[in-house]
C-alpha positions in Angstrom: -37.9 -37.5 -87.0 -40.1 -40.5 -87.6 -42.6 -42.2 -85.4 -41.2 -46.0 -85.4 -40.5 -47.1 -82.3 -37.3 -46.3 -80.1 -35.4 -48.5 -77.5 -33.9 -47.0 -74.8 -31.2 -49.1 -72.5 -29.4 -48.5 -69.3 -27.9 -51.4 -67.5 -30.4 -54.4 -67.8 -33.3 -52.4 -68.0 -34.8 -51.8 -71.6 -37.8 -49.6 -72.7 -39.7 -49.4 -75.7 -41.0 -46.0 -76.4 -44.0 -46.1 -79.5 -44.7 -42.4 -80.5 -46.5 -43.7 -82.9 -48.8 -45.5 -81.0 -50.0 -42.7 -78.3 -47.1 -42.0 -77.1 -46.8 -44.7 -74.6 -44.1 -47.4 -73.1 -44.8 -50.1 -74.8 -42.2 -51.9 -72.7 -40.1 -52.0 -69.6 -37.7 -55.4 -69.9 -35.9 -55.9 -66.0 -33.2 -58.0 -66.5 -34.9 -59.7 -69.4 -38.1 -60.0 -67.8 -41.6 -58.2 -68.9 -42.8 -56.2 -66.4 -45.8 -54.4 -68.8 -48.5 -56.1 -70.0 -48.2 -56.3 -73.7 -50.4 -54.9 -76.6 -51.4 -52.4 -78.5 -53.3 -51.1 -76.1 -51.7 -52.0 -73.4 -48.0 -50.8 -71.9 -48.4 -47.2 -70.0 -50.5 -45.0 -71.9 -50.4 -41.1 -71.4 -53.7 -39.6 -70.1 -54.1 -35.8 -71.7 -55.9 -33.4 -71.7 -57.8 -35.5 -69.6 -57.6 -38.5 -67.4 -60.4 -41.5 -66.7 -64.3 -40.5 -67.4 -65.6 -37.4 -67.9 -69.1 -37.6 -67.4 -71.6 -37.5 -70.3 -68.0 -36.5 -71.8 -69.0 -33.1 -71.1 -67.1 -30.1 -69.5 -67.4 -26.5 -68.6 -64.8 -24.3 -70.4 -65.2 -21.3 -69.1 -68.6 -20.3 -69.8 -69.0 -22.9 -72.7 -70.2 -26.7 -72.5 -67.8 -28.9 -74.3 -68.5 -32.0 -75.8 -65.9 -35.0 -76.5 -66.5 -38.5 -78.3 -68.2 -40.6 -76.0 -65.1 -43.8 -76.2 -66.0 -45.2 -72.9 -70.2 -44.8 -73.2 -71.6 -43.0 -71.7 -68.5 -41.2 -71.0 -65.4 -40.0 -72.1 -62.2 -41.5 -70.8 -58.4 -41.2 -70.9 -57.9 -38.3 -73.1 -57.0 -37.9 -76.8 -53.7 -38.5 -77.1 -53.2 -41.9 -77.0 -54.9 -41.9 -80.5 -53.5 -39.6 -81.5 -49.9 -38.7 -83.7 -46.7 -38.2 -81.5 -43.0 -36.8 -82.9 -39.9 -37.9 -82.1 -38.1 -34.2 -81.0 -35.0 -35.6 -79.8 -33.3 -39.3 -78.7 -30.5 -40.8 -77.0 -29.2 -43.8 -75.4 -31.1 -43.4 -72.5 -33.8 -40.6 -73.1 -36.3 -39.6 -75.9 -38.3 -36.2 -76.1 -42.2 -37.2 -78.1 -44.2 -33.7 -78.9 -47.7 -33.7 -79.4 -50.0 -31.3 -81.1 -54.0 -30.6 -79.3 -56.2 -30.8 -82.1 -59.9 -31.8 -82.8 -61.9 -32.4 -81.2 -59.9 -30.8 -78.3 -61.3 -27.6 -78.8 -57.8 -25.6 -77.9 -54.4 -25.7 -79.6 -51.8 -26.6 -77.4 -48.4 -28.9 -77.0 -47.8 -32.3 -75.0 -43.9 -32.6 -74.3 -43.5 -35.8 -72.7 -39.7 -37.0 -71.3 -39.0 -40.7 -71.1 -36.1 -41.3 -69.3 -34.1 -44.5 -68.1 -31.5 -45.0 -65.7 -29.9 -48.5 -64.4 -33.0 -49.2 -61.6 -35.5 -46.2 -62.8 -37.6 -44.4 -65.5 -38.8 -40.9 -64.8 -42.1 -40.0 -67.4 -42.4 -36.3 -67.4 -45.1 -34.4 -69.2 -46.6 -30.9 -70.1 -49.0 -28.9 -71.3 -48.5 -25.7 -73.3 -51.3 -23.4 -74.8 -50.5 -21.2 -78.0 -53.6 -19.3 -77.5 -56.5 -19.6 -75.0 -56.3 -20.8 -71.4 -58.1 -24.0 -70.9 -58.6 -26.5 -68.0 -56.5 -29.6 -68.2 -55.2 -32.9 -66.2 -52.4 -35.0 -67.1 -51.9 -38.9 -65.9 -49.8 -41.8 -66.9 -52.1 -45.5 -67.2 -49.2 -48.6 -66.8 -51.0 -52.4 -66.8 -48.3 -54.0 -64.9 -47.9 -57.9 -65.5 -49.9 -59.4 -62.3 -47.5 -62.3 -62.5 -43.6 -62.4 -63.6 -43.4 -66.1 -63.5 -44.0 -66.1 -59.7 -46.3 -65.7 -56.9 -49.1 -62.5 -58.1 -48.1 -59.3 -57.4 -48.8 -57.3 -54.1 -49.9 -53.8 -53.9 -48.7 -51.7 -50.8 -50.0 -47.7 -50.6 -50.9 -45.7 -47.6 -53.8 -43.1 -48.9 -55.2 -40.8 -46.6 -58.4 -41.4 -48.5 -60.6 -42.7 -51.3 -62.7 -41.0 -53.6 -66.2 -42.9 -52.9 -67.5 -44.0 -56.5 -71.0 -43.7 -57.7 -72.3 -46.2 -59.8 -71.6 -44.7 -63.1 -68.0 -45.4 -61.6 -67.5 -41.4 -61.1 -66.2 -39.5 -58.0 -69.5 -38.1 -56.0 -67.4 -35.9 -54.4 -67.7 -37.7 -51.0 -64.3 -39.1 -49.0 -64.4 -42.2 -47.4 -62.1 -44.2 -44.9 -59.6 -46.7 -47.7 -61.8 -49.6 -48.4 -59.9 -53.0 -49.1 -59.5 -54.1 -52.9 -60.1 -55.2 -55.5 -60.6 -51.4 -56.9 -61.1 -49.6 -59.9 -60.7 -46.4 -57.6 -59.2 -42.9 -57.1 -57.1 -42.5 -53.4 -55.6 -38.8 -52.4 -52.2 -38.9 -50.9 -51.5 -35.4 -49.9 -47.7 -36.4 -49.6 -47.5 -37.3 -53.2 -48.1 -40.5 -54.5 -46.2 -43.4 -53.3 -47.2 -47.3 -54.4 -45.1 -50.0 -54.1 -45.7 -53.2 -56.2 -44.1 -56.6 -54.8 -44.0 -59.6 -56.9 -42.3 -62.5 -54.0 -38.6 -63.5 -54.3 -38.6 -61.6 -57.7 -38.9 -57.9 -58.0 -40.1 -54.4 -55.8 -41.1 -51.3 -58.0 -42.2 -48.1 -56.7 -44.5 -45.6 -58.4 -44.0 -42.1 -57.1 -44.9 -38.5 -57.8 -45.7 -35.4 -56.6 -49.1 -35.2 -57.6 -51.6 -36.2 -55.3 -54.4 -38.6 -56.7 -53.8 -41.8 -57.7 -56.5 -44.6 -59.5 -55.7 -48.3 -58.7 -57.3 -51.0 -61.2 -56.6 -54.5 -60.3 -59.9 -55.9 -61.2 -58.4 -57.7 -64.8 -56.8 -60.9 -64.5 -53.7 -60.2 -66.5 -52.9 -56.7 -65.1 -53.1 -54.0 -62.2 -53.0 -50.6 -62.7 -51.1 -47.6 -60.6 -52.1 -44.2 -62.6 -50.8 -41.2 -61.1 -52.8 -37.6 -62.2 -52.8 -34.0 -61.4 -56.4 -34.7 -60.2 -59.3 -37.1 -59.5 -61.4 -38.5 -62.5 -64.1 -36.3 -63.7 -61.4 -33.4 -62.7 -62.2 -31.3 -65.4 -65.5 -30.6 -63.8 -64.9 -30.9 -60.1 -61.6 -29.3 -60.1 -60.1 -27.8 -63.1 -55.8 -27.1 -63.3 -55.9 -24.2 -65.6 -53.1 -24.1 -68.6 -52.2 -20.5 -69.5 -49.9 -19.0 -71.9 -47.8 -18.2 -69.0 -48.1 -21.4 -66.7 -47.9 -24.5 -68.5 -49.3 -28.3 -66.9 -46.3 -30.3 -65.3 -46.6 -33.5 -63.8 -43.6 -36.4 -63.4 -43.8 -40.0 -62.2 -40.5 -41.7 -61.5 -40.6 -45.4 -61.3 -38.1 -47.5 -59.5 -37.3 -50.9 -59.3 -34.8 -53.4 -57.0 -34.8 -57.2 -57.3 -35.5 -59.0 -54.5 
């Protein structure tokens, strides 16, 4: 099937899906209103094999340093994927299936499955990793820019973490955990009971972000757009704490978004 884009539609909610543009939402339409920032790079991105910075955009693989482009100098940030080709395995009204194929310079073969699916007040991302061959470590994360403003008063952001991952100044985990600090943040939190933000724009519109994964990174220091990425662990997670995909246990993570009006 081809790569062109694919609208989904369930009651007034709409969603662009581009597989051939990483893979990502390139829209989420409420009731006729824009709730993702648009642009090519903007939307909800998938993060894999990696998400945020790795540092020096290197990490152990077993006994083996690995090297990735440095796209984010001096690091290497958000994965390959969103550069890289998505396929169309399967659509309907509601639902589309993307695939997408690890290569260079991931050093492993492997498959992202992704699941994008829309109901009347929800979408539901799902993703996994598969390896053909080798075991290697892996994270996978989701990257929305949410439209700060809908026409409205600016959005609110409303979490609970039971901590934040204190950041060094090259803007990587040290590996401390501090007390929640107020915002703005460009900053990982841990919620052990699986991720739960909620995003209030006044009088208009309440979405939640959930999952079961326990790190989250919220970005609200851009004008235009905040930020709520869920990911199966904290920035620079290849190093500090690797999630190992195996031939027999794949990488699964889900994020389910969902939205009332107010």
């Amino acid at each position: 099937m081809s790569d062109e884009d694919i609208t989904l539609t369930a009651g007034d909610a709409e969603v662009t899906v581009q597989p051939g543009n990483g893979g990502r939402v390139g829209g989420l339409r409420i009731g006729g209103v824009e709730v993702l920032r648009q642009g090519e790079r903007f939307g909800s991105f998938p993060m894999v094999p990696w998400c945020g910075r790795i540092r020096d955009g290197r990490f152990l693989d077993g006994a083996v340093v690995r090297q990735m482009p440095l796209n984010a100098p001096p690091h290497a940030i958000h994965g390959t994927a969103r550069d890289g080709d998505w396929r169309t395995a399967r659509t309907s009204t509601a639902e589309v299936v993307l695939t997408h194929e690890l290569v260079d310079p991931w050093p492993h073969p492997g498959r992202v499955t992704q699941v994008v699916a829309l109901t009347e007040d929800a979408l539901t991302l799902t993703m996994s990793v598969e390896t053909y061959e080798s075991s290697f470590p892996a994270q996978i994360g989701w990257h929305p820019w949410f439209n700060r403003n809908l026409g409205g008063e600016d959005v609110r952001i409303d979490f609970d973490p039971a901590w934040q991952e204190e950041r060094g100044d090259d803007h990587l985990p040290t590996g401390n955990r501090v007390e929640p600090k107020p915002g703005p943040w460009d900053d990982c939190f841990g919620m052990p009971g699986g991720v739960d933000v909620t995003l209030t724009w006044p009088g208009q519109l309440e979405l939640k972000v959930a999952s079961r994964q326990e790190w989250v990174v919220v970005y609200d220091e851009q004008e235009a757009a905040v930020c709520v990425e869920p990911q199966t662990g904290p920035p620079n997670g290849l190093n500090s704490m690797p999630r190992l995909v195996t031939p027999l246990e794949p990488l699964e993570a889900t994020t389910t978004w969902s939205w009332r009006r107010l």
